[in-house]
N, C-alpha and C positions, 0 to 999 in steps of 0.2 A: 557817209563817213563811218569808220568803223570805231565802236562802243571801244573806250579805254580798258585796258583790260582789270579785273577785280583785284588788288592786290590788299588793301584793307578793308576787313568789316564794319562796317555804318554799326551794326548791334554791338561788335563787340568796342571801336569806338566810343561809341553811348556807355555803356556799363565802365568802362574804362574812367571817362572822365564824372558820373557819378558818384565812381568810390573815392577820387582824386578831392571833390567836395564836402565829404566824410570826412577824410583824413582833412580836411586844410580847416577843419572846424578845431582842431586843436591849438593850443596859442603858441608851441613850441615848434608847429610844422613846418618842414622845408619849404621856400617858397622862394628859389635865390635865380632861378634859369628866369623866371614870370618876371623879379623886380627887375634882375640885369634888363630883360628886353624892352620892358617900359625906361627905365630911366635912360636908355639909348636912343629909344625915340624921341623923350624930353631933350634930348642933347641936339637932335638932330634938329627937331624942330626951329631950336632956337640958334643955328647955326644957321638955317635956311631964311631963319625971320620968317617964317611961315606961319602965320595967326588967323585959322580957318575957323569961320563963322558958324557952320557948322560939322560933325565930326560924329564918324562911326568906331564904335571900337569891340573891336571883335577879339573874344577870349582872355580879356584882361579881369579875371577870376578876382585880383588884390583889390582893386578900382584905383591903380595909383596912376594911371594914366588918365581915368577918367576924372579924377578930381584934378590932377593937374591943368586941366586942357578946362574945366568948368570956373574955375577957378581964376583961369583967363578972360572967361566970359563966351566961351565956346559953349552953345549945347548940343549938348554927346548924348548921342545912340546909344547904350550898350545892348550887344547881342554875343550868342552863345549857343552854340551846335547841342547844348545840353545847358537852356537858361535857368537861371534863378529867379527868384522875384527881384523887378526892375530891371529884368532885362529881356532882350526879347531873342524871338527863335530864330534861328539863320539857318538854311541848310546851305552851305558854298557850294555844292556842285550846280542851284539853279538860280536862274535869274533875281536877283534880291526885288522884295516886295518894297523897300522903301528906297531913294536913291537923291542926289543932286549934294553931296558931302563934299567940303572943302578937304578933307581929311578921311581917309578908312585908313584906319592901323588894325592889323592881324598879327597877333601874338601867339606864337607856338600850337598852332589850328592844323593851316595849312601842309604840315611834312603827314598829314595822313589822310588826306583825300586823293582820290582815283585818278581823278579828272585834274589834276593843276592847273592845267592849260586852261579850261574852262573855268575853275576856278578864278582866274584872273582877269579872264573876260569877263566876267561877271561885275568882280569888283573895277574894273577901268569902267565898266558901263554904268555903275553907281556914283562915279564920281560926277561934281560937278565941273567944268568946261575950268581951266587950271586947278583942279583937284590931284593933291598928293595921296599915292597909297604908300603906305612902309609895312612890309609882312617881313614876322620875321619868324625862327623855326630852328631849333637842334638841324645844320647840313650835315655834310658827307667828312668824316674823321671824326666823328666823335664818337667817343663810350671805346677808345682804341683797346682798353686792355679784359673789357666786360667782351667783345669782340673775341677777343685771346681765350679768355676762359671759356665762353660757350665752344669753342673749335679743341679745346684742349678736353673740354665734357665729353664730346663727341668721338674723339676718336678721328677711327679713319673713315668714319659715313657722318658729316657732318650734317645737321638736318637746320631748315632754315626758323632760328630764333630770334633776328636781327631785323629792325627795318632797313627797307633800302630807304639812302637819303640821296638829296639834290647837292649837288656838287656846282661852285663860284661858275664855271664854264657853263655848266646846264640853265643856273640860274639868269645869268644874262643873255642864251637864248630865249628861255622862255619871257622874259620880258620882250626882248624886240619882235617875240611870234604874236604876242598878246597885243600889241599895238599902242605901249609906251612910251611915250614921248622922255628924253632926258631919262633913260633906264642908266643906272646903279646896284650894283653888286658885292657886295664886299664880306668879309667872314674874319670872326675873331673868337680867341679862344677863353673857354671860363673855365678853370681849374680848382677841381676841390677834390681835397683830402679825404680819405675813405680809411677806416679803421679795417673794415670787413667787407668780403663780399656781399652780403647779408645789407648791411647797412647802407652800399649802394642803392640794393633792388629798393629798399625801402624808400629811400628818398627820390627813386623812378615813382615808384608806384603814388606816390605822395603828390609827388607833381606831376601828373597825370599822363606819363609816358611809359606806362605799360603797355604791353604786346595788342595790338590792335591786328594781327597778319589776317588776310580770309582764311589761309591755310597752315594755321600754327602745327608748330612741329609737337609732337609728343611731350608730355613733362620728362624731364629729367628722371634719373634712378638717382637710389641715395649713390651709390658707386659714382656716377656721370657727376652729383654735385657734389662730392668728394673731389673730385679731379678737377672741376672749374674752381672749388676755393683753392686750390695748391697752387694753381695756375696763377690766377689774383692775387693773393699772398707772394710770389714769388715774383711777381711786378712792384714790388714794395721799398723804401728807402731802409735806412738804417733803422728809424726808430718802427719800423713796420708798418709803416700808412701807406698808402698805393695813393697817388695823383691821378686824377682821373679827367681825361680831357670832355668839355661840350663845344662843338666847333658852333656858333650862334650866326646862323647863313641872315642874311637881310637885304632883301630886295624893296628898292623902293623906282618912283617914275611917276611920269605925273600924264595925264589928258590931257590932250592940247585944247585952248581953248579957241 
């Protein structure tokens, strides 16, 4: 079988989401893509009446999922591609060392590993026999007008500064490739306001979705980020804030038992 091809760096990954818990040590940090995706799980959960004995959660940085889910009387895993104390180490692309969870929820992890595919063989093999997974991750349409500006920096040789993301069609094949039983797919939008280009990147960098590419394209010149803020500013309303879309993809499916 031939190796997934390298498209984000595991180093720069690591360092990425290291300065993301820097920044999140502040009490005013952005932290609004993390709550949405937890408190959407909490919705789903309790839509499904689903109250798993035990439960993995993966990348939930706030712990608001994990106190929710303890707090039911679940005892929760927490792990982390780059853990904290009390939490433990995961690498997604292999076989997890612990496993038999009524619940693995993945929060905003998964849009930057190699392997997805296996990636989620992984976690369907961690589950226990009716165990739910819900991953969820920035898909494919968001950051539409940061998109704009970087191509507008560029010119006519665009160079690549953008992830690729998973798109509602891809994501539900890769559920039914990974051998999910009852696969779901669905994608919603979270819109916020941006004063500046500037103050975008910064609420990226905060929440831990800066540039992870193996092959990142050159920095910018002052000239190129001159031309991306015009670009940005010029996607702006009357009072001059730009909206700025997160398309929030979520796959969930369960093991059959």
């Amino acid at each position: 079988m031939a190796s997934p091809p390298t498209i984000f760096a595991p180093g720069r990954r690591a360092a990425v989401r290291r300065r993301m818990r820097v920044a999140q040590a502040r009490a005013d940090a952005p932290r609004y893509i993390l709550e949405d995706m937890a408190d959407d799980v909490i919705e789903r959960l309790a839509f499904l009446r689903h109250r798993p004995a035990r439960a993995l959660v993966v990348g939930d940085w706030t712990g608001r999922l994990a106190v929710h889910l303890e707090q039911a009387g679940c005892a929760v895993t927490r792990a982390d591609p780059v853990p904290q104390p009390g939490e433990q180490p995961i690498e997604e692309e292999r076989p997890y060392p612990f496993g038999d969870f009524g619940l693995i929820a993945s929060l905003g992890t998964l849009d930057t590993v190699n392997d997805l595919p296996g990636a989620l063989v992984h976690i369907r093999r961690a589950l226990a026999p009716g165990g739910l997974m819900i991953a969820s991750f920035p898909g494919a349409g968001s950051l539409p007008h940061l998109r704009a500006a970087m191509l507008a920096a560029d010119g006519e040789r665009p160079a690549a500064r953008m992830h690729p993301m998973v798109d509602v069609r891809a994501g539900g094949q890769l559920l039914q490739r990974c051998g999910f039983a009852r696969p779901v797919i669905d994608s919603r939008p979270l819109d916020v306001r941006f004063g500046s280009l500037a103050s975008l990147v910064a609420d990226l960098r905060a929440q831990g979705l800066g540039n992870t590419l193996a092959s990142p394209a050159p920095p910018l010149t002052r000239e190129g980020f001159s031309r991306a803020e015009e670009a940005f500013k010029a996607a702006g309303n009357a009072d001059g804030r730009v909206t700025e879309r997160f398309e929030i993809l979520t796959l969930s499916g369960w093991r059959e038992g």
